[in-house]
Residue, then its C-alpha position, 0 to 999 in steps of 0.5 A: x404304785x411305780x416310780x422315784x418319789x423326790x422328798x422335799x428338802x424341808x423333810x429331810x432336815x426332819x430326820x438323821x443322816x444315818x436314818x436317811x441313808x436307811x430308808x432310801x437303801x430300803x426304797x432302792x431296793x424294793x422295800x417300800x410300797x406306795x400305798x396312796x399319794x394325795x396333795x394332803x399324804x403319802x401312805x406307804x408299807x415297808x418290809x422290815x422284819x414285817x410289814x410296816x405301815x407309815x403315814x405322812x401328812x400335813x396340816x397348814x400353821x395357825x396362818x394357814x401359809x407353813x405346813x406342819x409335817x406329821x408321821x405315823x409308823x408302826x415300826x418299833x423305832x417309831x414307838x420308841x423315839x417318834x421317829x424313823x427311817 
């Protein structure tokens, strides 16, 4: 899947400056494929030093109006501190 990806603001509060920096470095210059993009996730490969797969998705609060963002990812740093780039 070709094409810019706009990553909303509330997600990027979500993970370090530096992490950030990372991953966009990693979509700019081809690391990151679009697996599948839904209303309800996004599914993606990076090339790291391998192939990692990361999920993103929602589930909507106990009031059903404010999304709760969820990760998965098999990167080591995921693993390590629940988070990634």
């Amino acid at each position: 899947m070709a094409g810019r990806v706009s990553v909303p603001a509330a997600l990027t509060r979500l993970f370090s400056r530096t992490d950030r920096t990372r991953g966009e470095q990693y979509a700019r210059t081809g690391r990151v494929r679009l697996e599948s993009v839904t209303p309800e996730a996004i599914e993606a490969t990076v090339r790291g030093t391998v192939p990692y797969s990361v999920r993103i998705w929602g589930t909507p609060d106990s009031g059903g109006t404010d999304p709760h963002v969820l990760f998965s990812c098999t990167c080591p740093q995921y693993l390590q501190t629940g988070r990634c780039k």
